[in-house]
C-alpha positions in Angstrom: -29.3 37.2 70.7 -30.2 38.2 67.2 -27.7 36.0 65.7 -28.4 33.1 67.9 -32.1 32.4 67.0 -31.2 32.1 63.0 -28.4 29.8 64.0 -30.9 27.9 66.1 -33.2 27.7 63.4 -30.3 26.5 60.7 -29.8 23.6 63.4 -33.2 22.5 63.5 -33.9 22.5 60.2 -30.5 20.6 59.1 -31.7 18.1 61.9 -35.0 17.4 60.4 -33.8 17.3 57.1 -30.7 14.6 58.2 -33.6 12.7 59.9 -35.6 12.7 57.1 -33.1 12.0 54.7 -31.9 8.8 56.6 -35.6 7.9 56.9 -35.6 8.1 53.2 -32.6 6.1 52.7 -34.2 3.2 54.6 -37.8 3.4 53.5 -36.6 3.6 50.0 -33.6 1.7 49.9 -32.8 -1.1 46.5 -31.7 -4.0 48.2 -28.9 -5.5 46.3 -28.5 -9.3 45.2 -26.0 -10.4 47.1 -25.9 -12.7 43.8 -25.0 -10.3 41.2 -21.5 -9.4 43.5 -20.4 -13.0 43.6 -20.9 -13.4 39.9 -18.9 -10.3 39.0 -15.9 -11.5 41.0 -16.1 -14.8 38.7 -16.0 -12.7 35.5 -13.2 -11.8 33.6 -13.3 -8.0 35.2 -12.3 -6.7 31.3 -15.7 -4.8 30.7 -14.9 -5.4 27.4 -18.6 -6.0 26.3 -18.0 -9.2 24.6 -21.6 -10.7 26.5 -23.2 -8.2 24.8 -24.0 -6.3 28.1 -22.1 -2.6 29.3 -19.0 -4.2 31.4 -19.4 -7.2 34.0 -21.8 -5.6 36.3 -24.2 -5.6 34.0 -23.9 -8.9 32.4 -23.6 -10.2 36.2 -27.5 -8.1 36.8 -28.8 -9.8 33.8 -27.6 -13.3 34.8 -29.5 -12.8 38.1 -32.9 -11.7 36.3 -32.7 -14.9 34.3 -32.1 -12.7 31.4 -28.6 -13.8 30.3 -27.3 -17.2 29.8 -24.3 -18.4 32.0 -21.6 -19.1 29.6 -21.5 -15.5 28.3 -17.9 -14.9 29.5 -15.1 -16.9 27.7 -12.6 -14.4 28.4 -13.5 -15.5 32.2 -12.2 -19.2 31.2 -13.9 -22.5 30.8 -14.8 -22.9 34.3 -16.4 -20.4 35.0 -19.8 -20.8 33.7 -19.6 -24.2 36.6 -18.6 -21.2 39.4 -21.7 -19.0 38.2 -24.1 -22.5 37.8 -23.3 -23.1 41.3 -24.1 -19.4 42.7 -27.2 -19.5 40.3 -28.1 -23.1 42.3 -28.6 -24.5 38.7 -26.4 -26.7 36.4 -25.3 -26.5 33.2 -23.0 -28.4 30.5 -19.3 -27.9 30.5 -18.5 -25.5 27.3 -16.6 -26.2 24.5 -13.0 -23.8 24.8 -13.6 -21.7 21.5 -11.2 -19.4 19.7 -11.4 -16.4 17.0 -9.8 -17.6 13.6 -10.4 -15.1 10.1 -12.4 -16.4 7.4 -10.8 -14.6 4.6 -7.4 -15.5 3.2 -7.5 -12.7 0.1 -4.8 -10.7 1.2 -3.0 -7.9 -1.0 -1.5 -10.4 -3.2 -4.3 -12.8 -3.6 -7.5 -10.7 -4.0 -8.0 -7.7 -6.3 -9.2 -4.3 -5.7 -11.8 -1.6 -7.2 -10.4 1.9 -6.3 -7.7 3.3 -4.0 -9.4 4.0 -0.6 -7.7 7.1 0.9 -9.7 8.1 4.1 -10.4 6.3 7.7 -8.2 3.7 8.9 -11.5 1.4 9.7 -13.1 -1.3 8.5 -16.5 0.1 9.0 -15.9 3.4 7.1 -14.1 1.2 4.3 -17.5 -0.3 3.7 -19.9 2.9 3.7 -17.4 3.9 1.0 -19.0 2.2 -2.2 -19.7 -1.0 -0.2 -15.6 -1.7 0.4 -12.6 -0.9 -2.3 -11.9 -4.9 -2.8 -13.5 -6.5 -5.7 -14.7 -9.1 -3.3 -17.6 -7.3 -1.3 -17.4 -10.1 0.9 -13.5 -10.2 1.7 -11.2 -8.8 4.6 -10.6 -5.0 4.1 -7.6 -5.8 6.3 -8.0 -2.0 8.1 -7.5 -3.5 11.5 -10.5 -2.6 13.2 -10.7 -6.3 14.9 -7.3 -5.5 15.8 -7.9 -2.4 17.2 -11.2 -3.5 19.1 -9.8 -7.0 20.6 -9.4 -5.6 24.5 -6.8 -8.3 25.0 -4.0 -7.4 22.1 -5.0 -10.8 20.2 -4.9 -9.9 16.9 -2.4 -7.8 15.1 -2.2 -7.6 10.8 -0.1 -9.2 8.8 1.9 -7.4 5.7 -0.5 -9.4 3.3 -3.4 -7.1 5.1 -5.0 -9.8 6.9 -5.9 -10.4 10.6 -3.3 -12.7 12.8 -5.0 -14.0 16.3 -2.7 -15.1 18.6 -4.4 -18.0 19.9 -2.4 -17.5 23.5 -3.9 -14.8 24.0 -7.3 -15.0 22.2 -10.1 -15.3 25.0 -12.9 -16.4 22.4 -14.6 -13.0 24.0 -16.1 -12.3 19.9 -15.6 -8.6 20.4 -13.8 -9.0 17.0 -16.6 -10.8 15.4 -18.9 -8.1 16.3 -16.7 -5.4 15.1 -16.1 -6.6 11.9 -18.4 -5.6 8.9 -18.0 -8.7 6.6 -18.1 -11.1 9.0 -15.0 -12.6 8.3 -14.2 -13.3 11.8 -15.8 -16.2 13.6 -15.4 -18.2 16.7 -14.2 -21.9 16.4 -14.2 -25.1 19.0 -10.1 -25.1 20.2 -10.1 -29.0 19.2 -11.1 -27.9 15.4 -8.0 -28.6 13.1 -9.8 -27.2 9.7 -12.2 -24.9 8.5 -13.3 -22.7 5.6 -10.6 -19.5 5.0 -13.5 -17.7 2.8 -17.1 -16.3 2.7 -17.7 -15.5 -0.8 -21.1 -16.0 -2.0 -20.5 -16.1 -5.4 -19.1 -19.1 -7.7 -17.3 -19.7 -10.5 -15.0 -17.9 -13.0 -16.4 -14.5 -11.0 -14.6 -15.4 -7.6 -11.4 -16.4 -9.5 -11.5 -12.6 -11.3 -11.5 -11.6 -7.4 -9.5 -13.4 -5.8 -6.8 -16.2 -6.0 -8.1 -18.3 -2.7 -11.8 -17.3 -3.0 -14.4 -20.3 -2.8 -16.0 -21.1 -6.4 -18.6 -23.3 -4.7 -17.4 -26.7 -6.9 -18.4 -28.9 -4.3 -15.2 -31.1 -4.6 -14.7 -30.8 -0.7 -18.4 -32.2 -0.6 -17.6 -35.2 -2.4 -14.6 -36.3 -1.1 -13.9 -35.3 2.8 -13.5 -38.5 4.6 -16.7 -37.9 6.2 -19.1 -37.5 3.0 -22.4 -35.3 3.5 -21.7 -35.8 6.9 -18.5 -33.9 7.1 -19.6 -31.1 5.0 -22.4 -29.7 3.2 -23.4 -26.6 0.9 -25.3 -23.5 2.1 -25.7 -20.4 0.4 -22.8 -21.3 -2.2 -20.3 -22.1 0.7 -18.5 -25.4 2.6 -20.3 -26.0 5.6 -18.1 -27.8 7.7 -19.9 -30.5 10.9 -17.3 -29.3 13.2 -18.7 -33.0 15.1 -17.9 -34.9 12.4 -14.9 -33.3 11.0 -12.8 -32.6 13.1 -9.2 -32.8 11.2 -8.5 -33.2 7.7 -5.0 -32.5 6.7 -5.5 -33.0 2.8 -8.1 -30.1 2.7 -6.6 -28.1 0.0 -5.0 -30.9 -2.0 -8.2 -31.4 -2.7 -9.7 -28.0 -2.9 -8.5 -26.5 -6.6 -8.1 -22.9 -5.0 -6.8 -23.9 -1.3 -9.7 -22.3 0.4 -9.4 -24.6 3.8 -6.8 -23.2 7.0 -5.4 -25.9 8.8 -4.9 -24.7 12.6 -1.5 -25.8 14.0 -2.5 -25.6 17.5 -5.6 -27.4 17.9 -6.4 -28.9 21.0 -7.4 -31.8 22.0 -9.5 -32.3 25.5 
């Protein structure tokens, strides 16, 4: 009898507290948008951060508090930004397919160096290092970290120690833009057949000390692209290209005295 009334008491209280406990659940309960499940199943499903949010879920929760756009996900393919409009009840333009291409073309043989850099394999910790061992402070370190950081094996470096994208498998997801400390990655429209291989500041007889391909700013591209002013301008010392109004233009470097421009082979057209 002794034993019994403790064990009695034990049941009453795990009762109450399994009563209140699923009182709680309901009373307090986060309803869920059924939203924010529909748009995760449209994304990509890589988490690899690329929308600037921690993994899917969380770029799919942002999207549903109006405080992410809808064409955040390239890796997720051109149509889904229509698939999460249509959840969303709202419309939106069709994107332009983009794709990563490297702005730097100052390899080991073209661009020179300051000091032998003997420590972390990363771009990052290259730079922190008396701002980067190249002579060009604005020129690939060609350590890999895009390489490493791209979550869909896109990129792998050349022998010259510069980037390579694979444009099969790029998903225009700009993890490797972000990752990069000098910029030198960018993202591109697919149909864009030319654009700038350099992001040197600097001009003149300096750049050419640097680096065999850098940019000396001599405006020749300016003058005589088939597209004038319209096709490209100057900023900041560089060739900005009006990827609307210039789309291809295969005699790029006869022109340009240090062959600065990339010509893409596989451009697309839609």
């Amino acid at each position: 009898m002794g034993v019994l009334i403790p064990v009695a008491i034990l049941g009453v209280l795990g009762l109450v507290f399994a009563v209140g406990l699923a009182y709680a659940s309901k009373k307090f309960a986060v309803e869920i948008d059924p939203r924010i499940e529909r748009i995760e199943e449209v994304l990509a499903g890589a988490n690899c951060g690329g929308c600037g949010y921690p993994g899917c879920r969380g770029y799919a929760e942002a999207i549903v508090k109006g405080e992410a756009p809808i064409k955040g996900c390239p890796p997720a393919g051109p149509d889904s930004a229509k698939k999460i409009a249509d959840i969303m009840g709202i419309e939106v333009e069709e994107a332009v397919p983009m794709v990563a291409v490297v702005q730097c073309q100052g390899g080991h043989e073209q661009a020179q160096t300051k000091f032998t850099y003997d420590g972390v394999e990363d771009c990052r910790a290259a730079q922190m290092v008396g701002a980067g061992f190249k002579s060009c402070v604005y020129g690939c370190l060609g350590l890999g970290s895009c390489a490493a950081a791209c979550p869909f094996d896109a990129i792998t470096m050349s022998d010259n120690g510069l980037p390579i994208v694979d444009e099969e498998k790029c998903t225009a997801c700009g993890v490797c833009v972000m990752t990069c400390p000098r910029s030198i990655m960018a993202l591109i429209p697919r149909t864009q057949e030319v654009y700038l291989g350099c992001v040197n500041r600097d001009r003149g007889a300096s750049v050419k000390r640097m680096c065999q391909v850098g940019c000396t700013a001599c405006r020749l591209c300016v003058r005589r692209n088939p597209q004038g002013e319209e096709g490209i301008t100057m900023g900041e010392n560089l060739p900005v290209i009006n990827y609307e109004k210039l789309t291809s233009w295969p005699e790029a470097n006869e022109v340009c005295p240090q062959k600065c421009f990339v010509a893409r082979k596989g451009a697309e057209v839609f």
